[in-house]
N, C-alpha and C positions, 0 to 999 in steps of 0.2 A: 531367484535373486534378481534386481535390479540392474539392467545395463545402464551405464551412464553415455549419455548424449553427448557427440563430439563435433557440432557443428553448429553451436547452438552462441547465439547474440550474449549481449552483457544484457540488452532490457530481461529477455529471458530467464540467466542467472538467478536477475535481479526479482524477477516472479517465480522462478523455484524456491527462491530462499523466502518469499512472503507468503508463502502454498505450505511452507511448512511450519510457520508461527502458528497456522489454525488447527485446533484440537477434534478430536471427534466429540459431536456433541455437544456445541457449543454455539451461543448466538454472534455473530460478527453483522457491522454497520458498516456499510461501505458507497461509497459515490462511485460513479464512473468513471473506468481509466484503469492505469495499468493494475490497481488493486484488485479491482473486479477479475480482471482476469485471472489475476493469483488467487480468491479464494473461489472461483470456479474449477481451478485448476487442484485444489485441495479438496471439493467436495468430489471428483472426479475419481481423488487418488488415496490419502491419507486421513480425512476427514467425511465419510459419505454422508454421518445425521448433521453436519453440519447445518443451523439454520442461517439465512443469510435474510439481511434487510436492506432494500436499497432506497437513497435518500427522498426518492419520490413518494412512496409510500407502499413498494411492493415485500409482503416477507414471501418467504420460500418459492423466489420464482426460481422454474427449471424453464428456462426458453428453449426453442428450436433454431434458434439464427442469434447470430453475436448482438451484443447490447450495446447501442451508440452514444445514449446520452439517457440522463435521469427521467426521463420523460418518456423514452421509449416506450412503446406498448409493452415489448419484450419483458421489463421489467414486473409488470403482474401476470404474464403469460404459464399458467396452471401452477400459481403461487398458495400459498396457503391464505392468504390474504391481500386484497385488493386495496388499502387504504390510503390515509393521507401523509402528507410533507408533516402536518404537525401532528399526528399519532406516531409516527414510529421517531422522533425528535421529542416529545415528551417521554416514551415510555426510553429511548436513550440518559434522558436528565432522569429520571427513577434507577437508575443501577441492573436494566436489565438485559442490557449489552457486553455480554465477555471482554470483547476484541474490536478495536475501531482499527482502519489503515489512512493515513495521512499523507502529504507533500509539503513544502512547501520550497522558499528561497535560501533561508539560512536557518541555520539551527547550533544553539550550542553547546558549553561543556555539561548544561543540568538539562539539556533535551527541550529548552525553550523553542519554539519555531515561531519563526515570520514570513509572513506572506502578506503583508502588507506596502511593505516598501521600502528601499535602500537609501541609506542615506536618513536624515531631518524629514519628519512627515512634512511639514511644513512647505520645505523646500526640498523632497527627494530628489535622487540622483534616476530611482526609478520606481515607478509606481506600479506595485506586482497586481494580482487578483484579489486579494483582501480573502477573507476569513471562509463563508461561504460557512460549508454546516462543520470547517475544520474546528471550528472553539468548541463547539458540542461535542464533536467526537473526545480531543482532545481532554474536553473539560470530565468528561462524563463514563467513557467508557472504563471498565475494568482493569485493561489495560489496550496501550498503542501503538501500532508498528508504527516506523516511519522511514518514506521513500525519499535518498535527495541525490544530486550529483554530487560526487566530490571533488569538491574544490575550495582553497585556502580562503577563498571569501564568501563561499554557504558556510564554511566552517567555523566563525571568530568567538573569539571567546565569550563575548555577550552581543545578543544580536540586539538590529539595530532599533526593532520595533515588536514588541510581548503580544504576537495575534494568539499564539496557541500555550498554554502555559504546560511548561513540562514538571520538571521540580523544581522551577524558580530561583530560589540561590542556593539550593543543595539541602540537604539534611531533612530536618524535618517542616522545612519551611511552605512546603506546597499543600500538607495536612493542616498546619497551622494557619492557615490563608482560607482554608473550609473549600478547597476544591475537594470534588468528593470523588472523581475519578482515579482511580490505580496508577497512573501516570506513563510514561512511554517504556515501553518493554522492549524495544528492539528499533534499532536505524538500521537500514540496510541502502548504502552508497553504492556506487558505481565501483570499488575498490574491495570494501568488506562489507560484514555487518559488527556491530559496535552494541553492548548492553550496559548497565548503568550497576553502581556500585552500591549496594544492600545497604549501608550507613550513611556513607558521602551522596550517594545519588551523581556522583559524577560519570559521566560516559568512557568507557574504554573499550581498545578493539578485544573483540573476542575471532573473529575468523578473518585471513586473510582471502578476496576471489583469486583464483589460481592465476599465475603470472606478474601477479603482482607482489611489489617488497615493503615489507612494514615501513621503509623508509620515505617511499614512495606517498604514501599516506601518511605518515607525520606531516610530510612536506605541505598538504592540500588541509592541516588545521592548525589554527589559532590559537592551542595551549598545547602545556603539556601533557599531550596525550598519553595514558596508561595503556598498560598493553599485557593480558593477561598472560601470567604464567604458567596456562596452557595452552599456549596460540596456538589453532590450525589451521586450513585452507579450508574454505568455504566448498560445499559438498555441491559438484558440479550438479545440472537436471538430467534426470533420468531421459530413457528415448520417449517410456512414456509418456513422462511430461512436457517432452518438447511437442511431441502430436499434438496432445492434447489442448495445448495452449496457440498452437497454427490451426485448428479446428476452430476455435473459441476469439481467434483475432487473425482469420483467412490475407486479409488487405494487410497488416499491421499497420492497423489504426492506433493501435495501444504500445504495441512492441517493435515499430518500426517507424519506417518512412510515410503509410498508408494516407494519413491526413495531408500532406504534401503532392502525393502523387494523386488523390482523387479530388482533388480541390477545384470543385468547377465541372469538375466530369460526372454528371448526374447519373447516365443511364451505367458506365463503370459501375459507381457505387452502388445502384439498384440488382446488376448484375450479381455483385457477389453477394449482395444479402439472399437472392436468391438461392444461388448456389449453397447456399450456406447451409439450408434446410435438409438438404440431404446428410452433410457430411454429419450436421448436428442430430438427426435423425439413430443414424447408424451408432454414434458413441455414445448415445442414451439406452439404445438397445441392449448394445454391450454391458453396459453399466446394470441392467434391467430397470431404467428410471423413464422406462416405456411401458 
């Protein structure tokens, strides 16, 4: 049986609880970031046939060192397939992607996200990162995790700009519109995770993270929130998932401060990818994915 992890971050929480959205067996599309690290962290633990595609055009990589950016080498590193940005982005708009994971700035009560910008496009108050391959995923995959901070203005009742379409105004309006994606299966915040209502399509909490009070999280959204009537605490990470994810993000480039503190410092960052090869070596062994 499982020991559960007692020392372990909210980013971390936040990638046990998106390590366990992925099934065995299953295809998931993923970018770089803290996603990545959560369905590494599932093909590690709960998920082994797990196939994974990354945006650049790698499927089934298993690297030997953490994965920096879409472009990494890492990412087709003894993958099943070396290919392209628009192979594995067409065969995503074909339906042959289970599981996409997303981010973005605000998101609302029908799982709409924006990442585009706060405020009047026009004249925004702030100009996010824009879409990127999220509308694909979004638009296209099976179904959608999605990753956001919580807080009362990611949270408003309609956000302020439609980058990622979730179920639109509810019901059956995002079918009716001929998106052909499954639409978003799970948010999972800094507080809980939240899934969406079988007829209404509306979001409500399903888990609270431990520590925290459902009031707490009313407080950080913009409607009235439903709150299922079987509320629990979100299921801390295991030990081995906390290894296994400080193995897979050594810096916390993904799950911490990493990007901040290696900012500039070249031979650091070189340093630890180095180092990286061993630890990564050893828990492939383990795994037998050597």
């Amino acid at each position: 049986m499982s020991t559960y992890a007692t020392d372990y971050t909210m980013p971390e929480l936040m990638c046990a609880a998106i390590a366990r959205e992925f099934r065995d067996g299953e295809t998931a599309f993923i970018g770089v970031g803290p996603p990545l690290i959560g369905v590494m962290t599932a093909k590690f633990t709960n998920a082994p046939n797990l196939t994974i595609a990354v945006e650049a055009g790698g499927v089934g990589p298993c690297p030997r060192r953490v994965m920096t950016c879409v472009g990494d080498s890492t990412v087709t590193e003894r993958a099943y397939a070396a290919t392209s940005m628009f192979r594995v982005f067409s065969d995503l708009q074909r339906g042959f992607y289970d599981i996409g994971c997303i981010s973005g700035a605000q998101i609302d009560r029908y799982g709409n996200v924006n990442s585009t910008c706060i405020g009047d496009y026009h004249q925004p108050q702030v100009r996010t990162a824009g879409s990127g391959g999220a509308n694909d995923i979004g638009s296209s995959a099976l179904r959608t995790v999605i990753m956001i901070r919580q807080e009362r203005r990611r949270f408003p009742e309609k956000v302020d700009y439609l980058t990622i379409p979730g179920y639109l105004s509810g019901g059956e309006a995002r079918r009716e519109c001929g998106v052909v994606g499954g639409g978003p299966s799970a948010v999972i915040s800094t507080m809980g995770v939240f899934r969406f209502e079988s007829d209404t399509k509306e979001m409500y909490l399903e888990t609270v993270h431990p520590e925290v009070k459902v009031e707490q999280i009313k407080e950080n959204v913009g409607w009235d929130l439903a709150v299922s009537a079987e509320l629990k605490e979100t299921e801390p990470p295991t030990e081995e998932e906390i290894e296994i994810m400080r193995i897979l993000d050594p810096a916390g480039i993904y799950l911490g401060t990493g990007r901040q503190t290696l900012a500039g410092n070249w031979r650091e960052y070189i340093r630890i990818l180095n180092e990286s090869y061993s630890l990564m070596d050893k828990l492939l062994r383990e795994k037998g994915m050597l």
